[in-house]
PQR file with spaces between the fields and no chain letter, atoms N, CA, C, O and H, PARSE charges and radii, in Angstrom:
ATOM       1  N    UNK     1     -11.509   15.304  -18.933 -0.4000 1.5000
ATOM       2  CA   UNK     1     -11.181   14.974  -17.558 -0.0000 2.0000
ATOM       3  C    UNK     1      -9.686   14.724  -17.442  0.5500 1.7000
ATOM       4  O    UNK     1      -9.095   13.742  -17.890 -0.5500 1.4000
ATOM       5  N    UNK     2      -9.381   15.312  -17.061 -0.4000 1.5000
ATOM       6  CA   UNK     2      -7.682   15.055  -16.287 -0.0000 2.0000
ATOM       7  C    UNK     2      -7.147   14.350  -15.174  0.5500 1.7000
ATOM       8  O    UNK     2      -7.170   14.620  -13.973 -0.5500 1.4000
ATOM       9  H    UNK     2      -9.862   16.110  -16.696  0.4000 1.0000
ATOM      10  N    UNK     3      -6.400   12.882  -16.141 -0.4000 1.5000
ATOM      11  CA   UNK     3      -5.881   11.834  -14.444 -0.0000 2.0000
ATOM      12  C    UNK     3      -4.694   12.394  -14.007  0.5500 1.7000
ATOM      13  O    UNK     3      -4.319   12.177  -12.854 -0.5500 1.4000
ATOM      14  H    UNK     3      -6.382   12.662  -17.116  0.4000 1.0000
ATOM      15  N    UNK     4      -3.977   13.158  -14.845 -0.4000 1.5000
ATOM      16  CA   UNK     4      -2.921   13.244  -14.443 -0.0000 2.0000
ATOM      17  C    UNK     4      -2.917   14.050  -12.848  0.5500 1.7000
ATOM      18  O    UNK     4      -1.807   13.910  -12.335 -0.5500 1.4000
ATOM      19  H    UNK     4      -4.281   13.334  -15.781  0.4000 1.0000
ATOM      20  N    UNK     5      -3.453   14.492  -12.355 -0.4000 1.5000
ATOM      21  CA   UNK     5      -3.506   15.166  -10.619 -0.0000 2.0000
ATOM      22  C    UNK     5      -3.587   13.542  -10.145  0.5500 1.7000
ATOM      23  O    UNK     5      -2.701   12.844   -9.653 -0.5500 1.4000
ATOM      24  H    UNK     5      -4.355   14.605  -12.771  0.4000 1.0000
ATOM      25  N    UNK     6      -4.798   13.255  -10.435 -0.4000 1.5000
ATOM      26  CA   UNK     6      -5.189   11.650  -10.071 -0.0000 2.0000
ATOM      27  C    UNK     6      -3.921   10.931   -9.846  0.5500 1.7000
ATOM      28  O    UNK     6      -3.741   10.564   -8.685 -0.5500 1.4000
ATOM      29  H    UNK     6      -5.518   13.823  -10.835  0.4000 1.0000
ATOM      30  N    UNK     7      -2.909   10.621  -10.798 -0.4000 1.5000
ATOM      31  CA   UNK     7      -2.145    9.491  -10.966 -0.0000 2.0000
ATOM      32  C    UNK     7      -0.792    9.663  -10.187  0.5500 1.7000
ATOM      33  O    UNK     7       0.051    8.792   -9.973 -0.5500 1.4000
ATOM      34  H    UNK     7      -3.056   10.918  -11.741  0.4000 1.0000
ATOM      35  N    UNK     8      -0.772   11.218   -9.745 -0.4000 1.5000
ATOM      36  CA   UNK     8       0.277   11.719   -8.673 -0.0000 2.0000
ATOM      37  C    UNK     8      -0.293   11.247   -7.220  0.5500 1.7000
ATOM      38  O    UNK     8       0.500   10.838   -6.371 -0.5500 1.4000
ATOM      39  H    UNK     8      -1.457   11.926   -9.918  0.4000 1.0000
ATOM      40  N    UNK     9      -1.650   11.315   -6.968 -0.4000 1.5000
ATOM      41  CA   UNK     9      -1.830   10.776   -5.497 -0.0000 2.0000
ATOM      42  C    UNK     9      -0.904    9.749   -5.233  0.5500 1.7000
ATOM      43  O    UNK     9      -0.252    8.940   -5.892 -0.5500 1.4000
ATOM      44  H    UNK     9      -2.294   11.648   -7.657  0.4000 1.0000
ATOM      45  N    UNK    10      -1.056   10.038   -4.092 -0.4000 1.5000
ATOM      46  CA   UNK    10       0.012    8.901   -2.843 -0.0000 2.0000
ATOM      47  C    UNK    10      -0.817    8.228   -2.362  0.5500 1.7000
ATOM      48  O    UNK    10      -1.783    8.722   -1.779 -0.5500 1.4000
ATOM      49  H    UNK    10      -1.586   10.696   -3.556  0.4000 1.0000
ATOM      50  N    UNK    11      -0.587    6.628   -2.525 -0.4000 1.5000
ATOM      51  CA   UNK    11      -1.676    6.070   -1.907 -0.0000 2.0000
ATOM      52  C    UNK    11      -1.692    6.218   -0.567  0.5500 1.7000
ATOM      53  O    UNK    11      -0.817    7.007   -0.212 -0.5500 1.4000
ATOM      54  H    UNK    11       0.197    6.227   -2.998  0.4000 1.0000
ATOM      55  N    UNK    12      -2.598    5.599    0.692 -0.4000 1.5000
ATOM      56  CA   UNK    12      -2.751    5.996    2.008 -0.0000 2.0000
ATOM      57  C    UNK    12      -2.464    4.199    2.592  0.5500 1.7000
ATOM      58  O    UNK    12      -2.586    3.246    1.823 -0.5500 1.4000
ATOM      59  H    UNK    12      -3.309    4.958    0.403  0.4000 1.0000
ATOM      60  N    UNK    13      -2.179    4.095    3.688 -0.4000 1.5000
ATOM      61  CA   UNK    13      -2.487    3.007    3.817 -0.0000 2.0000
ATOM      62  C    UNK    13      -4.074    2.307    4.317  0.5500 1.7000
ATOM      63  O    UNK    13      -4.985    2.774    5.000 -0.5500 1.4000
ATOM      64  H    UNK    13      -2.080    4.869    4.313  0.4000 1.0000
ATOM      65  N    UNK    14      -3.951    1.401    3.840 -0.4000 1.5000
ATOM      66  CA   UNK    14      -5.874    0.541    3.983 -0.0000 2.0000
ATOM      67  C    UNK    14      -5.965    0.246    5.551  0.5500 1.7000
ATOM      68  O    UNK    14      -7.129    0.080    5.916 -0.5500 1.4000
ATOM      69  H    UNK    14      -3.211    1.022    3.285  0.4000 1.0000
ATOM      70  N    UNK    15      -4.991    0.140    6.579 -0.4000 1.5000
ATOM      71  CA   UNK    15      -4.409   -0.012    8.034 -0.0000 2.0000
ATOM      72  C    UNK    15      -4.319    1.019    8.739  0.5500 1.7000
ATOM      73  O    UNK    15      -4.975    1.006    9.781 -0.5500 1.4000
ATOM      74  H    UNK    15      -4.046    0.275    6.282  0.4000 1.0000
ATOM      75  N    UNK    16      -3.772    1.832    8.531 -0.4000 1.5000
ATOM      76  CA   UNK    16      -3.666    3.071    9.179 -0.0000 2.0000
ATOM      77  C    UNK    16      -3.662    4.687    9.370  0.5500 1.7000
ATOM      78  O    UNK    16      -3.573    5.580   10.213 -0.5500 1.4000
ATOM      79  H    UNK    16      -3.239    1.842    7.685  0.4000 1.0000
ATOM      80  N    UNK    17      -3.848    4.378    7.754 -0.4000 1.5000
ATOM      81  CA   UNK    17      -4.182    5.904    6.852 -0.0000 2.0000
ATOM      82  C    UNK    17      -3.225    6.391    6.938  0.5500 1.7000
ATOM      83  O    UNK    17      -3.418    7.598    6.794 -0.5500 1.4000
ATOM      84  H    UNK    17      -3.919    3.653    7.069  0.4000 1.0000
ATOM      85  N    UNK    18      -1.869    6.115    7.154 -0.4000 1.5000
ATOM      86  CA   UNK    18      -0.990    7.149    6.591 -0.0000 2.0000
ATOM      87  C    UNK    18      -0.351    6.594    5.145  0.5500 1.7000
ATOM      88  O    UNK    18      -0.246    5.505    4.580 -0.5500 1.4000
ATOM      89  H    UNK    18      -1.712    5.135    7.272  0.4000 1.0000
ATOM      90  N    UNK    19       0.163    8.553    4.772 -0.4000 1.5000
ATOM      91  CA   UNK    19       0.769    7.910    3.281 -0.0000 2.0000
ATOM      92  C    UNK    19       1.741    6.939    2.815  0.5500 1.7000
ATOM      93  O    UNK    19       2.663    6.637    3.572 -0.5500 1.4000
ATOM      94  H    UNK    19       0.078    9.438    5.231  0.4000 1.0000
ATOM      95  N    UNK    20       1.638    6.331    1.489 -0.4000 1.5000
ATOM      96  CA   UNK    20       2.963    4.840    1.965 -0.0000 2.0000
ATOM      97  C    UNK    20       3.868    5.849    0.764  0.5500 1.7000
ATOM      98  O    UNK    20       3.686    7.043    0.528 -0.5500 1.4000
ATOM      99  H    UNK    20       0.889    6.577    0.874  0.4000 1.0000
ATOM     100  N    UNK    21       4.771    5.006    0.196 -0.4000 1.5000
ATOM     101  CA   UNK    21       5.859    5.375   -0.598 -0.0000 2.0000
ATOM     102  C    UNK    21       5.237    5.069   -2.146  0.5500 1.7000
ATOM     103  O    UNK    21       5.997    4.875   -3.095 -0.5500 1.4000
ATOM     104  H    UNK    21       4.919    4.036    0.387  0.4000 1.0000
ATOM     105  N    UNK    22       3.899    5.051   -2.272 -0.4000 1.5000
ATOM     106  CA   UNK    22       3.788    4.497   -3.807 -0.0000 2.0000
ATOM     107  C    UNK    22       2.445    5.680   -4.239  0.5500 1.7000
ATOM     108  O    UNK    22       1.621    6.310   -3.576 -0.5500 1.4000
ATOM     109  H    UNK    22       3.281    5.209   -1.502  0.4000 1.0000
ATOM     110  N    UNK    23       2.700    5.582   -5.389 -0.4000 1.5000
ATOM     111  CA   UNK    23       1.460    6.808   -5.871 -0.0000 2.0000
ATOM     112  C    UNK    23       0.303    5.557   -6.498  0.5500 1.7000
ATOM     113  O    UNK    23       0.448    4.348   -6.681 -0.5500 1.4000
ATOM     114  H    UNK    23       3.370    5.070   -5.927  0.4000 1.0000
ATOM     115  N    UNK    24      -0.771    6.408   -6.695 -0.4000 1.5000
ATOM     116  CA   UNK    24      -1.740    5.478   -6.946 -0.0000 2.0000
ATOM     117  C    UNK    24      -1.541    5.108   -8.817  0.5500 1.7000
ATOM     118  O    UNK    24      -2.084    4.111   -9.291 -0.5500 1.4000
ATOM     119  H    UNK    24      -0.889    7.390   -6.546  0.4000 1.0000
ATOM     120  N    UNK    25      -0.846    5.905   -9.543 -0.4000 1.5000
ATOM     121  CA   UNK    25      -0.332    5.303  -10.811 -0.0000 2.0000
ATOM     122  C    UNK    25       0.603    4.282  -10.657  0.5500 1.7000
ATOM     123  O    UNK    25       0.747    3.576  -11.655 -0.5500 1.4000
ATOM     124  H    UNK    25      -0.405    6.715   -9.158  0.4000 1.0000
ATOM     125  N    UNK    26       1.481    3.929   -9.387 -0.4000 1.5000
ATOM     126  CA   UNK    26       2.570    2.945  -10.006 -0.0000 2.0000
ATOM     127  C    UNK    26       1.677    1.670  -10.037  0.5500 1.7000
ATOM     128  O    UNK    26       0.540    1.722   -9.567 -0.5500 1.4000
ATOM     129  H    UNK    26       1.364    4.503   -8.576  0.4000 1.0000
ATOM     130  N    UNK    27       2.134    0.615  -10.540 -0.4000 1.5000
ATOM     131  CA   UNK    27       1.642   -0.837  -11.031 -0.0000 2.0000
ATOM     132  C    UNK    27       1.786   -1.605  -10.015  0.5500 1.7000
ATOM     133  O    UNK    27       2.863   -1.517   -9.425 -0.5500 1.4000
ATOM     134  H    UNK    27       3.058    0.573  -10.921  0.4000 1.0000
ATOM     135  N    UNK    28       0.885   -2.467   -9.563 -0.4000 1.5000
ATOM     136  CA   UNK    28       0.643   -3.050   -8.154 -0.0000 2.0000
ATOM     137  C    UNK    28       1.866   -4.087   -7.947  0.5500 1.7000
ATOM     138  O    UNK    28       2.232   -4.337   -6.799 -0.5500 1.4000
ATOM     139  H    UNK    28       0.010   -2.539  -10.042  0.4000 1.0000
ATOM     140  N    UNK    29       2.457   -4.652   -8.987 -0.4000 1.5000
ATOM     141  CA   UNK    29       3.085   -5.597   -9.146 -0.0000 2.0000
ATOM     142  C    UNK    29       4.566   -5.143   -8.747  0.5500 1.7000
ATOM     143  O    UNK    29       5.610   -5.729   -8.459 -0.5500 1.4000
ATOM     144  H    UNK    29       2.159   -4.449   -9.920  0.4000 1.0000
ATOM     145  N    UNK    30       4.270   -4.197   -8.834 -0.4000 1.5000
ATOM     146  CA   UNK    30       5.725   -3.223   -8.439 -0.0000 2.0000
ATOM     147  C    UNK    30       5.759   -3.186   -6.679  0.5500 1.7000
ATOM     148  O    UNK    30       6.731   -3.717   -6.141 -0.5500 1.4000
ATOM     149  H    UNK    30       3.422   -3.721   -9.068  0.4000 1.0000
ATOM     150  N    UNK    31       5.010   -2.745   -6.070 -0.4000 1.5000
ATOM     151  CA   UNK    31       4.866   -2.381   -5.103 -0.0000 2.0000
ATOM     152  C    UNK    31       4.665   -3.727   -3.802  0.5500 1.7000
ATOM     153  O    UNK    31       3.830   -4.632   -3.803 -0.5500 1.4000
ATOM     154  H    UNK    31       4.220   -2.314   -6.507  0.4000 1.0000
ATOM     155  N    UNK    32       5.731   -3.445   -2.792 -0.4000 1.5000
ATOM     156  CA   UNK    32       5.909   -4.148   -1.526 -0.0000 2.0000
ATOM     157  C    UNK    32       4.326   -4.461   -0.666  0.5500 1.7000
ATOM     158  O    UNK    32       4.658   -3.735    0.271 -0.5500 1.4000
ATOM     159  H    UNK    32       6.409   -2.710   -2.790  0.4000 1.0000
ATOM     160  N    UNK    33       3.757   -4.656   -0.496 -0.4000 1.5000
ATOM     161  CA   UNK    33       2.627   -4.145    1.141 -0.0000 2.0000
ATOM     162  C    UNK    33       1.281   -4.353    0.147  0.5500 1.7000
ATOM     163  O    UNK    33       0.204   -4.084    0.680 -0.5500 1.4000
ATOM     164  H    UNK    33       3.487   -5.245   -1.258  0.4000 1.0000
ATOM     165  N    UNK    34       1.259   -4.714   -0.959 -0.4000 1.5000
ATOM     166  CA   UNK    34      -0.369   -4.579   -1.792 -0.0000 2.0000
ATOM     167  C    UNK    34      -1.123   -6.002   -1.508  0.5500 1.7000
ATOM     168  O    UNK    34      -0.510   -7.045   -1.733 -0.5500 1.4000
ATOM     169  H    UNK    34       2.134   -4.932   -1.392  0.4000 1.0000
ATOM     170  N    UNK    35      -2.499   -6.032   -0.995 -0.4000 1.5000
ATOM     171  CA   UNK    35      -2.973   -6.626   -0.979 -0.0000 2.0000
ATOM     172  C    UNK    35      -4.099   -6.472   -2.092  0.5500 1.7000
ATOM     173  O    UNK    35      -4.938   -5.572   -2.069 -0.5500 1.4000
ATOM     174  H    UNK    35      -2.998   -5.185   -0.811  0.4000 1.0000
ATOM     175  N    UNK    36      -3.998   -7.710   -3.321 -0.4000 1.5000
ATOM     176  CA   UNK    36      -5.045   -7.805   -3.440 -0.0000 2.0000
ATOM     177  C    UNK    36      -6.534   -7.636   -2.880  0.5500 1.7000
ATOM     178  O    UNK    36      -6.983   -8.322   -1.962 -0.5500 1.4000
ATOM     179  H    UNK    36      -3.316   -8.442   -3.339  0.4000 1.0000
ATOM     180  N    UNK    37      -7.216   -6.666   -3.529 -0.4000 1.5000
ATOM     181  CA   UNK    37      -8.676   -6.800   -3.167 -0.0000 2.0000
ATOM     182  C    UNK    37      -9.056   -5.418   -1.746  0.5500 1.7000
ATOM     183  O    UNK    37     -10.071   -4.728   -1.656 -0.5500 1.4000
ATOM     184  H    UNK    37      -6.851   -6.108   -4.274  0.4000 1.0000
ATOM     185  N    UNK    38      -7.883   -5.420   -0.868 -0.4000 1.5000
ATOM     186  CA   UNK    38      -7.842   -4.694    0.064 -0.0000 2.0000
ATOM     187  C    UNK    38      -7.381   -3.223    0.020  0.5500 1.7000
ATOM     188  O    UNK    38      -7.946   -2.173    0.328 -0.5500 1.4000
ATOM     189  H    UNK    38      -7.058   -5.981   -0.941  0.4000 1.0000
ATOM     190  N    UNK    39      -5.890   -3.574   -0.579 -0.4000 1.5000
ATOM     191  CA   UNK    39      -5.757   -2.150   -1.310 -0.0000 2.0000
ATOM     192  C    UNK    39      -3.962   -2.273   -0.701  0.5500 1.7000
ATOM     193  O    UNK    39      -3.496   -3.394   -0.499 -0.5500 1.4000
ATOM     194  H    UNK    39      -5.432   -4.427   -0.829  0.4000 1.0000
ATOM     195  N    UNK    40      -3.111   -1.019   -0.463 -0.4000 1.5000
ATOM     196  CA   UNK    40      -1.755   -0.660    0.000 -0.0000 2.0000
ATOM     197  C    UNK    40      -1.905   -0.684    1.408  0.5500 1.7000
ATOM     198  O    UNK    40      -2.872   -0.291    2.061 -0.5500 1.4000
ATOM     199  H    UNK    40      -3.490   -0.108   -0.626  0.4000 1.0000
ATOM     200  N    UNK    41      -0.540   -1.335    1.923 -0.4000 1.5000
ATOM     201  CA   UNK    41      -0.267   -0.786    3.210 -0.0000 2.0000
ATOM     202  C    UNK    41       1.088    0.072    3.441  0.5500 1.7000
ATOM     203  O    UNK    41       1.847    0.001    2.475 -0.5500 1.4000
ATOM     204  H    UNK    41       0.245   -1.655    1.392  0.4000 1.0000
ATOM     205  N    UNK    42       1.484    0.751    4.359 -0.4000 1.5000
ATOM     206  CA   UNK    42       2.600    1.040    4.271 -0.0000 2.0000
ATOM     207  C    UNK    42       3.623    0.463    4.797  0.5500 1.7000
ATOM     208  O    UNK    42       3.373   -0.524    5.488 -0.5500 1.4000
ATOM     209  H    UNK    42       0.867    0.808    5.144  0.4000 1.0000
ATOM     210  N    UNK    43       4.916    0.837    4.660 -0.4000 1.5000
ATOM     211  CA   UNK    43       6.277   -0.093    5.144 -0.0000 2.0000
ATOM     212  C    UNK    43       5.979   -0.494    6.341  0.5500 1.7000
ATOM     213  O    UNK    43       6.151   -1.707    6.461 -0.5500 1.4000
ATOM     214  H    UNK    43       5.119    1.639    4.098  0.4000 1.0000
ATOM     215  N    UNK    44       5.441    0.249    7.679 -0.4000 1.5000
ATOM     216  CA   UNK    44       5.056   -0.468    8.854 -0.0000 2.0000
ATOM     217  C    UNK    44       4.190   -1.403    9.111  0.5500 1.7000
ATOM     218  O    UNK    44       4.300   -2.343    9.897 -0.5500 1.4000
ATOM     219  H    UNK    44       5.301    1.235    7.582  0.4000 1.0000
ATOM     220  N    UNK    45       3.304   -1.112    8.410 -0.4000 1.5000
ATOM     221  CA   UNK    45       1.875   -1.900    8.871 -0.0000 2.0000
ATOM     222  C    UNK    45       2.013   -3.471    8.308  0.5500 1.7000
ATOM     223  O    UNK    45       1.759   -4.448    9.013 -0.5500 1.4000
ATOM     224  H    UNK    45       3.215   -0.348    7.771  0.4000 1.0000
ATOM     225  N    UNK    46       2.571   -3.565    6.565 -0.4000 1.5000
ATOM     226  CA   UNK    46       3.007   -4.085    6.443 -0.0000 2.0000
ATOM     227  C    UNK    46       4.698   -5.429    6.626  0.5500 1.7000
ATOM     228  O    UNK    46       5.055   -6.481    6.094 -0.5500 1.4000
ATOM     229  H    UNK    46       2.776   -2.772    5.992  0.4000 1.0000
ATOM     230  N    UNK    47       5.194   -4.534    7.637 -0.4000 1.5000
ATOM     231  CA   UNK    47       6.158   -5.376    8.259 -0.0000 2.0000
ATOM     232  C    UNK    47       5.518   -5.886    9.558  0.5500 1.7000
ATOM     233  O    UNK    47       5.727   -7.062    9.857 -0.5500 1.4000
ATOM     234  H    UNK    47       4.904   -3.680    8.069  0.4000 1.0000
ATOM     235  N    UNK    48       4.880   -5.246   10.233 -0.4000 1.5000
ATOM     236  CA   UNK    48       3.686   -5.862   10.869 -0.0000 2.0000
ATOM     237  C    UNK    48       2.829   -7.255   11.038  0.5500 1.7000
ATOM     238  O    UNK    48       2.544   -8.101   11.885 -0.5500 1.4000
ATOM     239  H    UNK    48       4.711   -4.291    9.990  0.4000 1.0000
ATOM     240  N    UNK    49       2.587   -6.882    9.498 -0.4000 1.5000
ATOM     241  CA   UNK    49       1.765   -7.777    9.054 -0.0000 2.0000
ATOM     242  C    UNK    49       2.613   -9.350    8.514  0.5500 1.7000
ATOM     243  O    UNK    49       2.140  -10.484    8.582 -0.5500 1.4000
ATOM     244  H    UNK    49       2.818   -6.194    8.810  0.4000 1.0000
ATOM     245  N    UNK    50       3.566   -9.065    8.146 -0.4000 1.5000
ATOM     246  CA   UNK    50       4.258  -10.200    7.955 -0.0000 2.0000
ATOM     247  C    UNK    50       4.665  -10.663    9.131  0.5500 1.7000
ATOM     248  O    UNK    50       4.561  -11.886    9.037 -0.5500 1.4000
ATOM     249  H    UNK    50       3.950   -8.143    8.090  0.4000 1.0000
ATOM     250  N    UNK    51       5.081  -10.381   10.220 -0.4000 1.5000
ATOM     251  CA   UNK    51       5.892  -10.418   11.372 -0.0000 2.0000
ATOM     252  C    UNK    51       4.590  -11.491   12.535  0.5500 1.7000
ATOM     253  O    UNK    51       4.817  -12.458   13.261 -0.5500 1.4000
ATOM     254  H    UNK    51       5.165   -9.388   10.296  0.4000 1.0000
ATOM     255  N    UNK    52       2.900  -10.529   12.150 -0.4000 1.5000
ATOM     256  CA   UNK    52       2.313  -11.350   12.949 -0.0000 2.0000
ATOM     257  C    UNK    52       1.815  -13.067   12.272  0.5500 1.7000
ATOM     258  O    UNK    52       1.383  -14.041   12.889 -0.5500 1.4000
ATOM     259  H    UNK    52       2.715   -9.743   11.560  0.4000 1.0000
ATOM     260  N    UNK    53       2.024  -12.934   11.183 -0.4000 1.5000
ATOM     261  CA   UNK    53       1.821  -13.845    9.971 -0.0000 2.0000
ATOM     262  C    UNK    53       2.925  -14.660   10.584  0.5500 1.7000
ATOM     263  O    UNK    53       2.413  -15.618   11.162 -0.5500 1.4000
ATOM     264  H    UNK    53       2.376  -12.142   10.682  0.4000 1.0000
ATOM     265  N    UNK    54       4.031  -14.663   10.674 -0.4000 1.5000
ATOM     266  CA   UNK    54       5.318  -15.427   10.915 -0.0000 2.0000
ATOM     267  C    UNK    54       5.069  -16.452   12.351  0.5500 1.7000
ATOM     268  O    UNK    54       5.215  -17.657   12.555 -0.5500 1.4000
ATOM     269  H    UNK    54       4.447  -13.885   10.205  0.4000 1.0000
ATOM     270  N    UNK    55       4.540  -15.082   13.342 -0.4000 1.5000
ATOM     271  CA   UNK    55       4.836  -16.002   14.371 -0.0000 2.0000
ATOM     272  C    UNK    55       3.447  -17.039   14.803  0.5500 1.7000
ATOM     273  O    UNK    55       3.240  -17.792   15.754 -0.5500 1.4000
ATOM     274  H    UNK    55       4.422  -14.103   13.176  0.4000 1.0000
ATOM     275  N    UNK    56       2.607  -16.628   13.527 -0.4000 1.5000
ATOM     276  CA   UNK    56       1.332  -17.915   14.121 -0.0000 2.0000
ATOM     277  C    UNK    56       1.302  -18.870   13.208  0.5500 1.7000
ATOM     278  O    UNK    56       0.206  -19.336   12.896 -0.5500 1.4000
ATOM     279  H    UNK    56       2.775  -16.017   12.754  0.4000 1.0000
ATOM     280  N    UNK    57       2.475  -19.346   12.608 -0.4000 1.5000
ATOM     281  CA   UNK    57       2.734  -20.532   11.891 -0.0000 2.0000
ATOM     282  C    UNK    57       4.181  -21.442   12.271  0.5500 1.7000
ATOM     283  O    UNK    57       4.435  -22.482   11.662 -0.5500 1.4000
ATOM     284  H    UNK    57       3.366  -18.968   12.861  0.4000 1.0000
């Protein structure tokens, strides 16, 4: 079985389905927008997401 096709995917985002900037091989720890458990978001959804996070605290 061959990951290597596998490990080139681009992840999608878990929010909006478009592709983000990270492949599904890089290391989560690396990557901006990862939610545990949920999966990637991309640069928008995730600035988003911090932004609505911000203003209800």
């Amino acid at each position: 079985m061959d990951n290597s096709s596998t490990d080139e995917e681009i992840e999608l985002c878990v929010n909006c389905g478009k592709e983000t900037q990270y492949k599904k091989s890089d290391h989560i720890d690396t990557r901006l927008g990862y939610i545990k458990g949920a999966g990637q978001l991309c640069s928008r959804c995730n600035y988003n997401d911090k932004f609505i996070k911000k203003m209800h605290y």
